[in-house]
C-alpha positions in Angstrom: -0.7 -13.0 -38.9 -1.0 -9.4 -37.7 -1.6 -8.0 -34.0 -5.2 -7.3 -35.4 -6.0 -10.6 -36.2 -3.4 -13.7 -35.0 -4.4 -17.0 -35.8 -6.3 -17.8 -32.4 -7.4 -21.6 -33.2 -3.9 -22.9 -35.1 -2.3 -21.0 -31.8 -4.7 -22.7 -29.4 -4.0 -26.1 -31.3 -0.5 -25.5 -30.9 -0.5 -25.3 -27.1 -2.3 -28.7 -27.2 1.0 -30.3 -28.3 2.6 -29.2 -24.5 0.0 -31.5 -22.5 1.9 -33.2 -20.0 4.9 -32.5 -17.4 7.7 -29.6 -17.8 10.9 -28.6 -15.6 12.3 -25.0 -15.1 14.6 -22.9 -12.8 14.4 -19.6 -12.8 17.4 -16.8 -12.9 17.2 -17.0 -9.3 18.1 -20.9 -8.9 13.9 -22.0 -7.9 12.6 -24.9 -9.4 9.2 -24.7 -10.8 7.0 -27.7 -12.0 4.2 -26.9 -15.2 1.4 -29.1 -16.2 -0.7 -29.0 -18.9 -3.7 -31.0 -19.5 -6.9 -30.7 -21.0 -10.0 -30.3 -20.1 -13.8 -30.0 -21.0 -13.7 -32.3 -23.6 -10.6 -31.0 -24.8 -12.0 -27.3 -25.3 -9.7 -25.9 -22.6 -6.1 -26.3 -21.4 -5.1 -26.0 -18.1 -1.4 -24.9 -17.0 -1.3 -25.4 -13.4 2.3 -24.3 -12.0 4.0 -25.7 -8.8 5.8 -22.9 -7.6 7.1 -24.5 -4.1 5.1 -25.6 -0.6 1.4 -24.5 -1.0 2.2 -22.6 -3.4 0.3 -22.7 -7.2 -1.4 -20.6 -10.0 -3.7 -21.9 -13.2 -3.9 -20.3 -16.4 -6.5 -21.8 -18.6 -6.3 -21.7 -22.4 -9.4 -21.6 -24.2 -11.2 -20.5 -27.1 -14.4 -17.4 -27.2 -15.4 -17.4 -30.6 -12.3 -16.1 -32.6 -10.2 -15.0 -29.8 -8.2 -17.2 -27.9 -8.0 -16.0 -23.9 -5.4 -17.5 -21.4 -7.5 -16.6 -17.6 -4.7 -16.5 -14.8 -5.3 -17.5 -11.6 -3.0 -16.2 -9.4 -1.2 -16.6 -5.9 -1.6 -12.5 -5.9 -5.3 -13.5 -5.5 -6.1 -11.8 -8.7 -7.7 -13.0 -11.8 -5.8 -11.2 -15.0 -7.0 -12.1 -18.8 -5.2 -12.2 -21.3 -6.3 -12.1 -25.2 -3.4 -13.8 -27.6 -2.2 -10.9 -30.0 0.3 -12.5 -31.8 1.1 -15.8 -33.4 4.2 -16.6 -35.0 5.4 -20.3 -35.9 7.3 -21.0 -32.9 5.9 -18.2 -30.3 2.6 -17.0 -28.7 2.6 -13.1 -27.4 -0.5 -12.7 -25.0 -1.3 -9.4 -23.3 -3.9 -7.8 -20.2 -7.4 -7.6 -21.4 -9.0 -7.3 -18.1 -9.8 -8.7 -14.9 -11.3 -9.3 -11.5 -10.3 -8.7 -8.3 -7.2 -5.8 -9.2 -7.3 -2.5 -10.5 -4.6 -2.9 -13.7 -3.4 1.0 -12.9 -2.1 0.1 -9.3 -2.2 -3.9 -8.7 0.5 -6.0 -9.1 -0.9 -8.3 -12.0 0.3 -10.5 -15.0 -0.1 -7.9 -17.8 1.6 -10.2 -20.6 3.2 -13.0 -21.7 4.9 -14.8 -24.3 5.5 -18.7 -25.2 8.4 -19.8 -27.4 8.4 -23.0 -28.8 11.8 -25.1 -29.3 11.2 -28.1 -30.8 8.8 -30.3 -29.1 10.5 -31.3 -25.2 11.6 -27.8 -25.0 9.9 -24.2 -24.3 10.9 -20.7 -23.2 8.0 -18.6 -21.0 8.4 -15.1 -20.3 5.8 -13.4 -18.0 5.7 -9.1 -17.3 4.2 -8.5 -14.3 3.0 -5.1 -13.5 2.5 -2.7 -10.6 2.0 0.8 -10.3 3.0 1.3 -14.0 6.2 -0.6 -13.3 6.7 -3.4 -15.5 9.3 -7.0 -14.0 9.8 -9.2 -16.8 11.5 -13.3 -16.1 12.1 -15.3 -18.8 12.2 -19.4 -17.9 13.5 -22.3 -20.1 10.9 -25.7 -19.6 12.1 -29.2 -20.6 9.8 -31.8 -20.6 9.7 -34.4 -18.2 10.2 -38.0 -19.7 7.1 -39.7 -19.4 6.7 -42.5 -17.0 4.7 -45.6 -17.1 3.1 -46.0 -13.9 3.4 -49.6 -13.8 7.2 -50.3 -14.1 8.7 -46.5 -13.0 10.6 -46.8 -16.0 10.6 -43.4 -18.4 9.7 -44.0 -22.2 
C-alpha cells in the first residue's frame, strides 16, 4: 500500500472494529470521551468526541468510490476533509483535502491525522492542526470503555 493508492475499503473496514465507547486524557491532564457508531446502513461511521461542557466535534468516516474521506466537524466552526493516504496494518495516516468554511493558508484547521491501532480495547490518535502555516501536533492514548448491560449496570 503506497501513498498513491492505500487500501481505502480494508482501512474503512478496519475502523468498523472501534464502534462503541473510548477514554483518553490528553498531555495536559483533560479527559475526553470518543464514540463511534455507525450509520446509514452501516456505510458511514461517526466519531463524535466529548471534549468537556458543550463542547463536541464529529468526524464521519465514509467511503466515495475508492477513496475513503474522514469530514470533520469542528468546534473552530470549520468543516476540514480529509482523504486517507496511507494504510498500514495497525495505523491510518489521513491528510487536508479541502473544506468549507476556512481558508487552509490562514485558518486554524485540522490538516491531518493519524490512527494507531493496539490491539483491539486500545488506540493512539494524533491530530496536526494548522494555522497560518504553523503546524500543533497532540497525540492521545484511547482505552475502551467496558461495555455495560443496561439492564443490570454490570460491565461484560
Amino acid at each position: 500500500m503506497t501513498e498513491e493508492a492505500p487500501a481505502a475499503l480494508p482501512g474503512f473496514e478496519r475502523l468498523k472494529a472501534l464502534v462503541g465507547e473510548w477514554r483518553g486524557r490528553t498531555p495536559h491532564g483533560r479527559d475526553i470521551g470518543l464514540t463511534y457508531r455507525l450509520t446509514a446502513n452501516g456505510s458511514a461511521l461517526l466519531e463524535s468526541w466529548n471534549l468537556g461542557e458543550g463542547r463536541e466535534s464529529l468526524t464521519i468516516y465514509h467511503m466515495d468510490g475508492d477513496l475513503l474521506l474522514a469530514s470533520h466537524f469542528c468546534p473552530l466552526g470549520n468543516q476540514p476533509r480529509l482523504a486517507l493516504r496511507r494504510a498500514a496494518a495497525d495505523r491510518l495516516e489521513f491528510r487536508f483535502r479541502d473544506g468549507s468554511n476556512l481558508d487552509p493558508a490562514t485558518d486554524a484547521h485540522q490538516h491531518s491525522f493519524w490512527i494507531e491501532f493496539h490491539g483491539p480495547d486500545a488506540i493512539v490518535r494524533s491530530e496536526t492542526y494548522r494555522e497560518g502555516g504553523e503546524d500543533e501536533t497532540e497525540a492521545v492514548r484511547y482505552d475502551r470503555s467496558p461495555e455495560v448491560d443496561r439492564q443490570s449496570g454490570s460491565a461484560h
